[in-house]
N, C-alpha and C positions, 0 to 999 in steps of 0.2 A: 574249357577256357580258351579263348582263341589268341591267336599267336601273337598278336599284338598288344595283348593287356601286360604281358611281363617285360617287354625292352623299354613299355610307355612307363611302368611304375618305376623301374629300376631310371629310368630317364631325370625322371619327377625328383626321386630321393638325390639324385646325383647333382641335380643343380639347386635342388632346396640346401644341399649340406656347401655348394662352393657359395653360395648367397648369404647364408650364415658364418659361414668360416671369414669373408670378407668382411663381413659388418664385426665381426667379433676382433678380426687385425684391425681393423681402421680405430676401433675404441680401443684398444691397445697401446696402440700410435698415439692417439690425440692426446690421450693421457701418459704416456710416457714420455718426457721432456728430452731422454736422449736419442729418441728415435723420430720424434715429431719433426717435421720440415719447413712447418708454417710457425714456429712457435714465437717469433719476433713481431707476426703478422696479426697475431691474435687481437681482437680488440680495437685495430687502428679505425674502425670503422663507424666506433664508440665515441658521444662527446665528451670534451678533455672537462677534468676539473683539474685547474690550476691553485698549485700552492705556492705559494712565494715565503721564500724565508729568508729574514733580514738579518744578514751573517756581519755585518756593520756593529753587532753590538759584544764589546770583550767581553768574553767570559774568562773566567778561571778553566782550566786545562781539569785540574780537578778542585774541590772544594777543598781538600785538608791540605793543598800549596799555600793557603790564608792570601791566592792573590798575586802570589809571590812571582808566578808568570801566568801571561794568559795569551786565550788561541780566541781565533775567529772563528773556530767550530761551535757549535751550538753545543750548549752544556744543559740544556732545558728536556730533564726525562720525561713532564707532561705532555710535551708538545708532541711524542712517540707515540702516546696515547689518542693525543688528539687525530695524528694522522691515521693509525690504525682505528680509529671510528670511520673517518671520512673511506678511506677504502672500503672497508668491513660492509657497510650498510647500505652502498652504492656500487657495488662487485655485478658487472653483467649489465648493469645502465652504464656508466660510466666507466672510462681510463682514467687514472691520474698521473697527471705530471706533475713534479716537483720544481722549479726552479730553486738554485740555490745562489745569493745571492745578486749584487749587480754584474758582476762576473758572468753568472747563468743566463741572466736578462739580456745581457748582450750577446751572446752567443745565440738565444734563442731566437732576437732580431735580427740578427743580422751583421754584428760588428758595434765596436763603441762609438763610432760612430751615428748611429741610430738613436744613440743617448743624448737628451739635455747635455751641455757643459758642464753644467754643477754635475752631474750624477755620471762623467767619464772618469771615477775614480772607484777603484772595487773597495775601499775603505771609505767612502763616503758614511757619513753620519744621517737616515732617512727621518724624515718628520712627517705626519701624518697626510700633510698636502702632496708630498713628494709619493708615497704609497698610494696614494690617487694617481697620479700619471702613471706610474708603475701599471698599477690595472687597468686602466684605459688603453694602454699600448697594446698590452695583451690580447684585451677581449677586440679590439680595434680590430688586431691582424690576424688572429686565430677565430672567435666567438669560444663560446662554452662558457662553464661556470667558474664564477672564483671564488674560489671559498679561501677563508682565513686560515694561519696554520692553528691559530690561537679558538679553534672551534670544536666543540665535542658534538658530533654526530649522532642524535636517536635514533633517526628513520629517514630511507631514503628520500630523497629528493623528487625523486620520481622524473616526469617525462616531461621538459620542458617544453612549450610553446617555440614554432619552427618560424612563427612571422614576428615576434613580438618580443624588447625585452623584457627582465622579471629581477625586481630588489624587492630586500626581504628586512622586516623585522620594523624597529623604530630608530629615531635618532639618540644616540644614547648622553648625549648632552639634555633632555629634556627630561626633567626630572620626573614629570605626572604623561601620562599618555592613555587613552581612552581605543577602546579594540578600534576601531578605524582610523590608528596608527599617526602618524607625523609626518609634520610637511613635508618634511626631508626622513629618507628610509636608514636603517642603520647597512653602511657599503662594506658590510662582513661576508654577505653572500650577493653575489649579481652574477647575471645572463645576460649574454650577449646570444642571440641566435644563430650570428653566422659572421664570418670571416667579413672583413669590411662592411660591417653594418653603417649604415650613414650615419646615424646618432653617436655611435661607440668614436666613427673617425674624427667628427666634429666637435666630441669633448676630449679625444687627445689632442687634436689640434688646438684645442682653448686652454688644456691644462699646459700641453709643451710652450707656447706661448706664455705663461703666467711665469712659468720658473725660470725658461730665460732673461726674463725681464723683471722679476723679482728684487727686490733689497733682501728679502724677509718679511716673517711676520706669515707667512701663508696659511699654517694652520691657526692662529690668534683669531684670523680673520673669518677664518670656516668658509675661505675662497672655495675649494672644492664642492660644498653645500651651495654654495650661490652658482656652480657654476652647472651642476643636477637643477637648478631650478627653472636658469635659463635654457637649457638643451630640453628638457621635457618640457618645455612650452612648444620647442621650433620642432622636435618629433615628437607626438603624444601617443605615437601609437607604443605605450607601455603600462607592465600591471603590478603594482605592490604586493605585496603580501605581507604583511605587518605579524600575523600571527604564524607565521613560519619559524618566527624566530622565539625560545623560551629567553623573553627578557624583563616584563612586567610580571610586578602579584599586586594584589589584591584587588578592589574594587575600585580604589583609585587608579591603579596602574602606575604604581611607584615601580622604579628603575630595579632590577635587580642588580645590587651589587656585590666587592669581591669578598665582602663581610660574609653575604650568603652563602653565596658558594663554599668558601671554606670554613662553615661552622661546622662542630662538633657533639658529638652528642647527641643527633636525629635518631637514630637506630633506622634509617631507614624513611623517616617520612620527612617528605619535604615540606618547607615552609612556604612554598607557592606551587602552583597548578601548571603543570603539563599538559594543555589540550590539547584536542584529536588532530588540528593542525600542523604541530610544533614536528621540525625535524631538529632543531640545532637549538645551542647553546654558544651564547656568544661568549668568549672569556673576555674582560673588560684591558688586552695587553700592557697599554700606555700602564693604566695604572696599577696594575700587578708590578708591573717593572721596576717605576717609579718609586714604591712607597718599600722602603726597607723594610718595614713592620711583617712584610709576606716574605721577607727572603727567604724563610724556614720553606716554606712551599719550593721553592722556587728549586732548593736543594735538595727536597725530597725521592728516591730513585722510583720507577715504574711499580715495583714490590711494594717498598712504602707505601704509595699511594693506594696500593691494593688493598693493603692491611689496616687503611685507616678507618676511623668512623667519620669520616670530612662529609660532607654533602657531594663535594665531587666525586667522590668516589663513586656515590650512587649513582651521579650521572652516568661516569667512563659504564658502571656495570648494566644500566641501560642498552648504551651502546654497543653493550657485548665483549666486551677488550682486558676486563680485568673478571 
C-alpha cells in the first residue's frame, strides 16, 4: 500500500465526520428555539395574511356573569378555531398577522392619526362599510392576503399571482348565483400583490373620502360594492375566483346559510358539495351575531364544538383543528 493512501483516507473520514457534525448542530439549532439566533426572522420573507378582529363588540367576560360585566376581549371560542385553520393549512406559504382592533390598526399604520375621524376612537362601533376601509388601508400599505377572522380554512391558498390582484367567492347578498360567480366577489378573502398597489391606494383613497364625508347609511347603500366596481373598471388588471369560496349548493346556487352550517344530525355528510377548488368557508358574521336564535353557538367552548354533531364541526375537522 503506498504511503499516501492512509493520511488521504483518515483525511477524507476527518472532514466527512466535521461536515456531518455541522449539518447535524445547525438542525439542532434551527429547531431548538433556545439556542436558535434567527428565530424572530423566520418567515419575514413570507406573504402576510392579515386578520383583523373587531374588539368594538361587548362581550361578557364570562357567560355565567348573565352580562353582569363585560370586556372588549373577544369571548368567541370559534373564531380560535377559525384562526388555527387559517395558520394550520397555510404554515410555510404564508405568516400571519393578527391585528387586534382599531387600537392595533393604528399602530400598524402608523399612529391615529392615519385613521378617518370617525374611527380615532379604539371603542368605535365598525359597520360593514367601515371594515372595507379598514382593508383597503392594509392591503394599500402592506399587500398580501386578508382573510376574515370569521373563515374556516380547508386547503391552502396556495401561491398567489405577483402582478395581479385576486377576490374570492360570490356576493353574499345575492341569493341564487351560477359557477361564474357575481358582479360583485364576496370581500371575505382578497389579494393585494404588493405594497402600494395603484388599485388597493385608489380605493382607500375612495373609501377614506366616503367616511369622511359620510352622514350614514354606508353599508344600507353597499357603497363599498359600488366602489369594487368603479376601481375594477379604471384597473382591470384583476381575477376572481368565485369557486374558492364554499358558499353555494345546489344547482341553483342557493347561498349557504348559518341554518347550514349549524345543523345537526349529518353524521358526517354534508348537505352541499365541496369542490376541488374550494379552500374556505365563509362564516356569514353580521348575521350569526345578530340573530340571538345562534347565541347557543356563540357560547359554545372549542371542546364543545368538537364533540358536537353540528356540520361545523365537520368543517373545523376538515381543516385539521378539532
Amino acid at each position: 500500500m503506498k504511503d499516501w493512501v492512509i493520511p488521504l483516507t483518515v483525511s477524507l473520514i476527518a472532514v466527512t465526520a466535521l461536515a456531518l457534525g455541522r449539518t447535524v448542530s445547525n438542525y439542532i439549532v434551527y429547531n431548538n428555539p433556545f439556542e436558535a439566533k434567527d428565530l424572530f426572522e423566520r418567515g419575514l420573507g413570507l406573504p402576510v395574511i392579515w386578520v383583523f378582529y373587531d374588539t368594538s363588540i361587548p362581550n361578557a367576560r364570562q357567560y355565567s356573569d348573565f352580562n353582569a360585566r363585560t370586556s372588549r376581549a373577544l369571548n368567541l371560542p370559534f373564531l380560535n378555531l377559525c384562526y388555527e385553520s387559517i395558520a394550520k393549512q397555510n404554515s410555510g406559504q404564508y405568516r400571519v398577522e393578527a391585528i387586534s382592533g382599531l387600537a392595533g390598526l393604528a399602530e400598524k399604520l402608523g399612529g391615529w392619526d392615519q385613521l378617518p375621524a370617525k374611527l380615532q376612537n379604539p371603542l368605535a362601533s365598525l359597520e360593514p362599510a367601515d371594515l372595507a376601509w379598514i382593508r383597503e388601508a392594509v392591503l394599500s400599505k402592506f399587500g398580501g392576503l386578508w382573510v376574515a377572522p370569521t373563515t374556516i380554512c380547508i386547503r391552502p391558498f396556495g401561491k398567489m399571482p405577483s402582478d395581479k390582484s385576486v377576490f374570492f367567492g360570490t356576493d353574499a347578498d345575492e341569493s341564487f348565483a351560477g359557477t361564474a360567480g357575481t358582479s360583485v366577489p364576496n370581500f371575505q378573502v382578497a389579494w393585494s400583490p404588493k405594497a402600494n398597489d395603484p388599485m388597493w391606494v385608489a380605493w382607500e383613497a375612495k373609501s377614506r373620502q366616503r367616511i369622511e364625508s359620510s352622514a350614514g347609511g354606508d353599508t344600507a347603500r353597499s357603497a363599498h360594492k359600488w366602489e369594487y366596481l368603479a376601481l375594477t373598471e379604471l384597473y382591470p388588471n384583476y381575477e376572481v375566483r368565485p369557486l374558492a369560496e364554499v358558499g353555494r349548493k345546489g344547482l341553483s346556487g342557493r347561498r349557504i346559510q348559518i341554518e347550514d352550517l349549524l345543523a345537526a344530525g349529518q353524521e358526517g355528510l354534508l348537505h352541499f358539495e365541496i369542490g376541488p377548488l374550494a379552500c374556505y368557508v365563509a362564516l356569514p358574521w353580521p348575521e350569526l351575531n345578530d340573530r340571538r336564535a345562534f347565541g347557543w353557538f356563540l357560547r359554545m367552548s372549542e371542546s364543545q364544538i368538537a364533540d358536537s354533531d353540528l356540520v361545523i364541526r365537520d368543517l373545523y375537522n376538515m381543516a385539521g383543528v378539532v
